[in-house]
GUMIFI-177305 format. One record per atom (N, C-alpha, C, O): residue number from 0; x, z, y; atom name. Coordinates in steps of 0.02 Angstrom, whole numbers. Each point is the difference from the previous one (the first is absolute). Layout:
<nodes>
   seq       px       pz       py   atom
   NUM        X        Z        Y     CA
...
</nodes>
This chain:
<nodes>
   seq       px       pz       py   atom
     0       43        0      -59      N
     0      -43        0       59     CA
     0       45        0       62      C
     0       42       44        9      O
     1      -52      -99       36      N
     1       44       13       58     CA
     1      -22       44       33      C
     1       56       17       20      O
     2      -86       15        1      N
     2      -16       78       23     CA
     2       39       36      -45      C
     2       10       57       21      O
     3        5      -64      -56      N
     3       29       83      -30     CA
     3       89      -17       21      C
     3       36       46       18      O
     4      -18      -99      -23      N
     4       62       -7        4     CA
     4       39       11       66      C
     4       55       27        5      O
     5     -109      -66       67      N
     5       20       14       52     CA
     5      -11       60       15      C
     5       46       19       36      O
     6     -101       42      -49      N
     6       20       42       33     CA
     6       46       71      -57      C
     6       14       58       15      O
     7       -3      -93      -76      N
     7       60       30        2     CA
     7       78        5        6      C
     7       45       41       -8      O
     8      -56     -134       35      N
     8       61      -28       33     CA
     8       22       37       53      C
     8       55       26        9      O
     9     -117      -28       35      N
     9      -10        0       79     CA
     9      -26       74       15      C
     9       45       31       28      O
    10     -104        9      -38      N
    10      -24       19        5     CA
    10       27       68      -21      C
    10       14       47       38      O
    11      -12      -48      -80      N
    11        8       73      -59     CA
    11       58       45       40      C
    11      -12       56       23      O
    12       82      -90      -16      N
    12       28       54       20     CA
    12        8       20       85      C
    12       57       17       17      O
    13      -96      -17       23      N
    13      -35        1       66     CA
    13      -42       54      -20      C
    13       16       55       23      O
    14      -81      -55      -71      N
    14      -37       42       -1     CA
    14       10       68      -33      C
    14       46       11      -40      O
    15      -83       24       56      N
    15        6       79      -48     CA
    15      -37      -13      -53      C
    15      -46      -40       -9      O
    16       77       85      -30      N
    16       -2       17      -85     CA
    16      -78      -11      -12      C
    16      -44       32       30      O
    17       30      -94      -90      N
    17      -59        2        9     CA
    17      -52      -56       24      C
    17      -54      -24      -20      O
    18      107       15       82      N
    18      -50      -49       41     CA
    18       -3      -72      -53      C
    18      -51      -19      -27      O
    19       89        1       24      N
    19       23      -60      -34     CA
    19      -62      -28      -52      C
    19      -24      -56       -3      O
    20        8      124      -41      N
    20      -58      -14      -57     CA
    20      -68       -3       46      C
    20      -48      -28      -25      O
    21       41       57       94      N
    21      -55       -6       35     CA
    21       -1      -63       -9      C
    21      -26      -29      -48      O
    22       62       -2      105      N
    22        4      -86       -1     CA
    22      -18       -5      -47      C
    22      -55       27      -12      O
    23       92      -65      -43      N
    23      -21      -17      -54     CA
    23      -65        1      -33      C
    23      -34      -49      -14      O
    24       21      107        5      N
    24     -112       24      -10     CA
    24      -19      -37       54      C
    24      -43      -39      -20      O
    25       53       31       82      N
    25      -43      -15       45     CA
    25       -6      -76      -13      C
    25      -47      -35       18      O
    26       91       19      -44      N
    26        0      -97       -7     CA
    26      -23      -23      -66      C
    26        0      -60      -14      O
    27      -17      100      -22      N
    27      -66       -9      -53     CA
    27      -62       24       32      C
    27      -50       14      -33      O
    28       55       -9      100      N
    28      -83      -29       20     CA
    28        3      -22       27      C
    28      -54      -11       29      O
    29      112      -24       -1      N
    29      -28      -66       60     CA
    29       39       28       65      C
    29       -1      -23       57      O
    30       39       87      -86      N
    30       33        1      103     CA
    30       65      -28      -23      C
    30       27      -16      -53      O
    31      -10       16      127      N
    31       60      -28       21     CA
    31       33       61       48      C
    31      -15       46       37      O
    32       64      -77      -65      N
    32       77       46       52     CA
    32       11      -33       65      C
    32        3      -61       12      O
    33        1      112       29      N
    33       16      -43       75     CA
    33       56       49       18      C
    33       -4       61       -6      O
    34       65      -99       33      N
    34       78       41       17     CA
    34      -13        0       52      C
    34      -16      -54       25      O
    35       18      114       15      N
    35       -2      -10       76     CA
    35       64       -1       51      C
    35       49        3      -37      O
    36      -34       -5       83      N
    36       72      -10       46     CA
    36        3       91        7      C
    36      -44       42      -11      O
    37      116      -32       35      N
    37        5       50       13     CA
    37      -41       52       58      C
    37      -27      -35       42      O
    38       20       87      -35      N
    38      -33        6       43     CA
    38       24       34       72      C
    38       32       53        0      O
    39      -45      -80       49      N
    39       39      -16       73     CA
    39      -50       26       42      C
    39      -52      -27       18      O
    40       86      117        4      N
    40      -60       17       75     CA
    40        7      -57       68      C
    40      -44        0       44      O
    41      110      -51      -42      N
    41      -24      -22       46     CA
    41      -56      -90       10      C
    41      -15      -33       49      O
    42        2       26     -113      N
    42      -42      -49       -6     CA
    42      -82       30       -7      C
    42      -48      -32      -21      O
    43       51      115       49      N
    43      -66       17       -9     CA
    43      -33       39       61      C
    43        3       61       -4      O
    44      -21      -77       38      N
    44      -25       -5       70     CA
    44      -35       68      -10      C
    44       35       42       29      O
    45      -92      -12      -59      N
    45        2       85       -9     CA
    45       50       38        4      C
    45      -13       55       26      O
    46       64      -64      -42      N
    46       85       36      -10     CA
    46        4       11       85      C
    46       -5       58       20      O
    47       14     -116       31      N
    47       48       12       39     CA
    47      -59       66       54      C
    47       22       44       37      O
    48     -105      -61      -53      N
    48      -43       28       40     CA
    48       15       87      -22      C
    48       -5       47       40      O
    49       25      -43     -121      N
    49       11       76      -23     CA
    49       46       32       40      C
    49        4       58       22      O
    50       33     -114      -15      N
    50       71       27       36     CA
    50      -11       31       81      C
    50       27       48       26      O
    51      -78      -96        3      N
    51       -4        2       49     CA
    51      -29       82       19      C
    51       25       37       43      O
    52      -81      -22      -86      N
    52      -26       16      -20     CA
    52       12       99       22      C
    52      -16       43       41      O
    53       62      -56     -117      N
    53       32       65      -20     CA
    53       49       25       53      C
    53        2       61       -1      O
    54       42      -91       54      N
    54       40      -17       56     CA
    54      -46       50       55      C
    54       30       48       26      O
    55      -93      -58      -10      N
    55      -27        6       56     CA
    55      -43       43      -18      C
    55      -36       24       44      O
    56       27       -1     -120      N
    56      -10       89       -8     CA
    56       51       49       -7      C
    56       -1       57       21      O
    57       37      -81      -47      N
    57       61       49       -9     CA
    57       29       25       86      C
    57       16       57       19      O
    58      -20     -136       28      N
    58       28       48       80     CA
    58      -54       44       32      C
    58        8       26       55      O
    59      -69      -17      -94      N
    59      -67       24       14     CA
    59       26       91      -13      C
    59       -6       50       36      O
    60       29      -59      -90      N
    60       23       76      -37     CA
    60      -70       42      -34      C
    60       -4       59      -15      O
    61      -49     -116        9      N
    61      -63       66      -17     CA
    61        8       29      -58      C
    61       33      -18      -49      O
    62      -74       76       62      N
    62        4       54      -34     CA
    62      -60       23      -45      C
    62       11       41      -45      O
    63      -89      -69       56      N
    63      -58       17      -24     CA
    63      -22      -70      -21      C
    63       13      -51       30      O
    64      -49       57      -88      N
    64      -37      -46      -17     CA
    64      -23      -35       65      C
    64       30      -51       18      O
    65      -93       83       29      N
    65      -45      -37       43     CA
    65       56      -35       45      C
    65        0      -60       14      O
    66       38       97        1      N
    66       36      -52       39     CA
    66       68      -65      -44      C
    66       47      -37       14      O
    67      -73       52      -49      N
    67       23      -62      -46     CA
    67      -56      -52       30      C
    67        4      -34       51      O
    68      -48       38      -90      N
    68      -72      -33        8     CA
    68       -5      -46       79      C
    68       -5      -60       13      O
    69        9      130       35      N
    69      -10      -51       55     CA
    69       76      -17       33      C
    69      -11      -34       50      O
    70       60       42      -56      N
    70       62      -52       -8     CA
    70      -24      -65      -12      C
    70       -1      -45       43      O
    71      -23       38     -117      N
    71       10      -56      -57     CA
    71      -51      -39       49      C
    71       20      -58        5      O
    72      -84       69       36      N
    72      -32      -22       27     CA
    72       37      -35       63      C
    72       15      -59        8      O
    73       -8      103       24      N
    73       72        0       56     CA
    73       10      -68        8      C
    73      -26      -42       36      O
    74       98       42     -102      N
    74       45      -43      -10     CA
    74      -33      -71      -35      C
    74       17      -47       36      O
    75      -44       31      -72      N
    75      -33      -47       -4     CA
    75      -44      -23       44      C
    75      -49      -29      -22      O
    76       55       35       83      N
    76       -6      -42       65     CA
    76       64      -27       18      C
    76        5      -33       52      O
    77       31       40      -79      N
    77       75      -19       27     CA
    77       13      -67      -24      C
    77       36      -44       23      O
    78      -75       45      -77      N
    78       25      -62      -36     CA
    78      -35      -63       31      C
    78      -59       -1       19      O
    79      103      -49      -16      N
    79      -29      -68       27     CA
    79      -27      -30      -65      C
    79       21       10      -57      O
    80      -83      -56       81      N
    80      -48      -44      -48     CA
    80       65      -47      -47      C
    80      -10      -24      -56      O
    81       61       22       86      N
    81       58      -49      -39     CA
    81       10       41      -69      C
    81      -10      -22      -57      O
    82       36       95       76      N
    82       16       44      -60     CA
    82      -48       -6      -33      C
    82       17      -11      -58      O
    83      -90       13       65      N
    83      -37       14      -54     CA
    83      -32      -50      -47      C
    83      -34       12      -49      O
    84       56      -82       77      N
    84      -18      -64      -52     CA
    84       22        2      -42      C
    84       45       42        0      O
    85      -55      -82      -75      N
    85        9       -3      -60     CA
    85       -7       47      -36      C
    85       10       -7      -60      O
</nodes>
């Protein structure tokens, strides 16, 4: 079965103990394996807003929940309509 070969060509030693026979079961019903790219905070546009984010509570210094709350309110006016697409 070419499924079994590529992902224990390819596949198997990448994954944890285990995973390998997942695959495998899963492609006696019809799924498929999909390899994804590595994963990159800066190709992910949520990342840089966290950043922004966490930055402009931390110079806040709060100390209580509620004023967490209305911070978080606060500061998300800060953000331009650009940051928040996609």
């Amino acid at each position: 079965m070419l499924h079994s070969s590529f992902a224990g060509a390819t596949a198997s030693p990448a994954l944890a103990r285990g995973m390998a026979r997942c695959v495998d079961a899963g492609a006696g019903w019809g799924a498929w394996f999909l390899s994804l790219p590595p994963y990159s905070p800066d190709l992910n546009p949520i990342e840089m807003a966290f950043v922004k984010l966490k930055a402009l509570l931390r110079a806040r210094a709060i100390r209580t929940i509620d004023a967490l709350w209305r911070a978080i309110g606060e500061i998300c006016d800060l953000f331009t309509p650009e940051e928040c697409e996609n």
